[in-house]
Structure formats: structure tokens, C-alpha cells
C-alpha positions as CSV (number, residue, x, y, z in Angstrom):
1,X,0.0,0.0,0.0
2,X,1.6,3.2,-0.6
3,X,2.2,5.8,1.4
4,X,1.3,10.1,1.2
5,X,2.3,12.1,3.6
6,X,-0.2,15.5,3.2
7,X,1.5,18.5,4.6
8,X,-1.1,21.7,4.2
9,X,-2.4,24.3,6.7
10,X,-6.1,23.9,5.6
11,X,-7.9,21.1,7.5
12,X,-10.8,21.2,4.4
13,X,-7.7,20.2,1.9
14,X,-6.0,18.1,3.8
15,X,-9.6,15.6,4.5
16,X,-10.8,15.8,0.9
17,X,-7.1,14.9,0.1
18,X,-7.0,12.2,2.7
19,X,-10.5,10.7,1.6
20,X,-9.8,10.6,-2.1
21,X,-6.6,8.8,-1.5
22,X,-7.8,6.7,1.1
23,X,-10.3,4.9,-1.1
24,X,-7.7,4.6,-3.7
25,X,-5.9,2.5,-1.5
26,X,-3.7,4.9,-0.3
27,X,-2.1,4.5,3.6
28,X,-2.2,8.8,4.1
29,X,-0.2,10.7,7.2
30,X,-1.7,14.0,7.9
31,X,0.3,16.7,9.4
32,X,-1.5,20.3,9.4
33,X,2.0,22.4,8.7
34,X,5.6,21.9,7.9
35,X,6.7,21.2,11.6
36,X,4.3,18.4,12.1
37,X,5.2,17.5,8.3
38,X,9.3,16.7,9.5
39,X,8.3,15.1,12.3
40,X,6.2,12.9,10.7
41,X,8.7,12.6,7.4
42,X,11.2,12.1,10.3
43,X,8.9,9.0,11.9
44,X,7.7,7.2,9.0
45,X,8.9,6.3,5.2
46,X,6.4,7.4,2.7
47,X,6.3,7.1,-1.0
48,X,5.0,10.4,-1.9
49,X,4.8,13.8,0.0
50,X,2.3,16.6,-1.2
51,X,2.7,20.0,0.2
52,X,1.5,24.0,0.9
53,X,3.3,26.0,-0.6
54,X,2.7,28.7,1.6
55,X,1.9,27.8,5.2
56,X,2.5,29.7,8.5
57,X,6.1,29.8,10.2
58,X,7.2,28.7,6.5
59,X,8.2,30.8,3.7
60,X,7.1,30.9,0.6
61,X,8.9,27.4,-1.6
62,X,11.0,27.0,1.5
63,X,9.1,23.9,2.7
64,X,9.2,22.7,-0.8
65,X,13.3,22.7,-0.3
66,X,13.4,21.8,3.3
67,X,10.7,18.6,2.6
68,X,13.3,17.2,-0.3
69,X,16.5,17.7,1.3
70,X,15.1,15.8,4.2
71,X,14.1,13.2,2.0
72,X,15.6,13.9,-1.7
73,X,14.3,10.5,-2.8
74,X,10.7,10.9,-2.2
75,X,8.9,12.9,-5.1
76,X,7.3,15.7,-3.6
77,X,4.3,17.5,-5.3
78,X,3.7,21.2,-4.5
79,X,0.5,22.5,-3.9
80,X,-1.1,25.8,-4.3
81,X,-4.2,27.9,-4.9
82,X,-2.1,31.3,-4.9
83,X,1.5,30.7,-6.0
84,X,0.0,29.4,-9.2
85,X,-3.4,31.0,-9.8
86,X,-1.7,33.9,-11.9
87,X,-1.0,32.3,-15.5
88,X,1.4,35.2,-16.8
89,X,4.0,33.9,-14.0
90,X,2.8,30.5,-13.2
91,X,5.5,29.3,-15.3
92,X,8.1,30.7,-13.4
93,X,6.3,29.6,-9.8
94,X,6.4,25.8,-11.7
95,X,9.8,26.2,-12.9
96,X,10.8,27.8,-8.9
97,X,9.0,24.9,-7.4
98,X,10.7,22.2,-9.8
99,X,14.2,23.7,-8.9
100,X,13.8,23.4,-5.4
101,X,13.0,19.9,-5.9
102,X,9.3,19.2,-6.8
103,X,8.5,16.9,-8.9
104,X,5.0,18.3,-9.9
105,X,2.2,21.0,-9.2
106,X,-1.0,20.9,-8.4
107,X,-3.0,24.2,-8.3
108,X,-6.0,24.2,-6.1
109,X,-8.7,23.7,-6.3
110,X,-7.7,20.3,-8.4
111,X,-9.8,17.1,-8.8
112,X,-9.7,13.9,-7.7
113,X,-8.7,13.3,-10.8
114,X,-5.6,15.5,-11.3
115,X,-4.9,14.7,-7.5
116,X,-4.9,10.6,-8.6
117,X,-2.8,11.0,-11.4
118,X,-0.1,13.1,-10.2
119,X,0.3,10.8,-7.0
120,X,0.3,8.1,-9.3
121,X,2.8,9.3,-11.8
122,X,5.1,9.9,-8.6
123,X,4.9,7.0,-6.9
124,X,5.7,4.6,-10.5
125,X,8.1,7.0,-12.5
126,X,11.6,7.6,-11.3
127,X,12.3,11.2,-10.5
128,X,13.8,12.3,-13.3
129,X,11.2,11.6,-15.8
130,X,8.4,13.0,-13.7
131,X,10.5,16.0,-13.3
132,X,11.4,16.1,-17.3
133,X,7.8,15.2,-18.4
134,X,6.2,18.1,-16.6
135,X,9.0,20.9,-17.6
């Protein structure tokens, strides 16, 4: 059964997250901000990690870096309703988020859908193509 860690400030994204997944098949840790996100990278192995980009007492893509040095061979997808919603500089937020060692994005609101298939192309691509297939 694979494993998600969900890392995201919002309790309404992180149960629709946790529910979609969950009946997927999914095993999915919870942790409602980047400090209860390394403890819980820190306690468990996952397969896939999905977090905020912008929570409290983080800035900015600095819990997309600090999440993949921790753990630079889990694929980490960023999330975000803000850093992405403007499409003139979305591609420079995808390209920032990619450097700093995401391998995809997912702007909220997303469907179950979206959600399924980027967790998906994670967890069965190595890291390198999911990062090449989505520059």
C-alpha cells in the first residue's frame, strides 16, 4: 500500500485529500503544517509527499526545499491555490518549485482526478522523468 504524507495548513484540503486517496488504497499521514510535516517525514517512510506552498512559520517554496533535502528520494508535489493562480507567472512559480525539488504541481482547487494521477505518476516514475515530463 503506498504511502502520502499530506502536509497543508487547511484542514478542508487536507480531509478531501485524505479521503480521495484513502479509497484509492492509499495509507495517508496527515500533518496540518511543515513542523508536524518533518516530524512525521522524520517518523515514518512514505512514497509520496504533497505539500502547501505557503503555510505559517514557513516561507514561501522553503518547505518545498526543506521537505526534499530531508528526504531527496521521495517525489514531492507542491501544492497551491495562490503561487499558481496567476497564469502570466505560473510558469516561473512551476519552474521555482521544480528547482527546489518538486516533482509536480497541483494548483488548487484540483480534482480527484488531477490529485490521482499526479500521485500516481510519482509513486511509478523515477524522479527524473516526472521532473522532465512536466518541464
Amino acid at each position: 500500500m503506498p504511502r502520502v504524507l499530506v502536509v497543508d495548513d487547511d484542514p478542508m484540503v487536507c480531509v478531501a485529500i485524505e479521503v480521495c486517496l484513502s479509497r484509492k488504497g492509499f495509507e495517508v499521514t496527515v500533518a496540518d503544517g511543515g513542523e508536524a510535516g518533518m516530524r512525521a517525514l522524520e517518523a515514518s517512510d512514505f512514497d509520496v509527499m504533497l505539500i502547501d506552498v505557503f503555510m505559517p512559520h514557513m516561507r514561501g517554496f522553503e518547505s518545498i526545499r526543506m521537505f526534499h533535502e530531508r528526504k531527496p528520494d521521495v517525489p514531492v508535489i507542491a501544492m497551491s491555490g495562490y503561487a499558481f493562480a496567476n497564469t502570466e507567472r505560473a510558469p516561473d512559480f512551476l519552474r521555482m518549485t521544480i528547482e527546489l525539488g518538486a516533482a509536480c504541481c497541483l494548483r488548487k482547487p484540483f480534482t480527484p482526478e488531477a490529485l490521482l494521477t499526479s500521485v500516481n505518476q510519482c509513486i511509478t516514475k523515477p524522479k527524473a522523468s516526472v521532473q522532465q515530463s512536466k518541464s
